[in-house]
C-alpha positions, 0 to 999 in steps of 0.5 A: 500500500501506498501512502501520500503526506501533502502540504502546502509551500513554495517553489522557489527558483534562483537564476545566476550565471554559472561562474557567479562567485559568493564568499568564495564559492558558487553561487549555486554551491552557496545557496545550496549550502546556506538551505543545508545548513538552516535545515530548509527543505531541499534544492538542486542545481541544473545548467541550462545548454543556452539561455539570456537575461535581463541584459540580452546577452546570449550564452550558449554551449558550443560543441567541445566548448564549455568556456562560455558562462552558462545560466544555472537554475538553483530549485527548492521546494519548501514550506512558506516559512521556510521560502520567506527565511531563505529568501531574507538570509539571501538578502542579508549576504547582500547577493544579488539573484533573480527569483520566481516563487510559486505556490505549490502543493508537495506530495510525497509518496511513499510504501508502507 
């Protein structure tokens, strides 16, 4: 049999470019571990193969050539509390991220 636990949160997106650097770390890496280490939900970083920003600046992977400074997407899905204190402790380290927050109802499924 299987059971369903269910709540309501957030999805919480941040968008950065890959080699963007915050206390000597990955933007991605940091956020990453700031959540861990705050016992805020969980996250994952993807790479995106091409992508443009607010400035217009096309960047893309070339074929045997990874150089370029690609978009990454840093994703977690959390309670509504647990969204409002990461996006405050992102505030406070003064790092500047592009967010989406959306509503979103988590279900996890799991035998019993």
């Amino acid at each position: 049999m299987t059971t369903e636990v269910t709540l309501d949160g957030a999805y919480l997106r941040f968008f950065m470019h890959q080699s963007a650097r915050q206390g000597g770390l990955l933007v991605s890496q940091w956020l990453l571990e700031l959540a861990k280490s705050h016992k805020l939900g969980g996250g994952s970083v993807f790479r995106a193969i091409a992508g443009y920003g607010r400035h217009g600046v096309l960047h893309h992977e070339a074929f045997f050539e990874l150089a370029d400074d690609l978009p990454v997407k840093v994703e977690f899905l959390l309670r509504d509390g647990e969204a409002d204190t990461l996006l405050q402790l992102v505030r406070e380290a003064g790092v500047e991220l592009v967010y989406a927050r959306t509503p979103a109802h988590i279900g996890i499924l799991s035998k019993e």
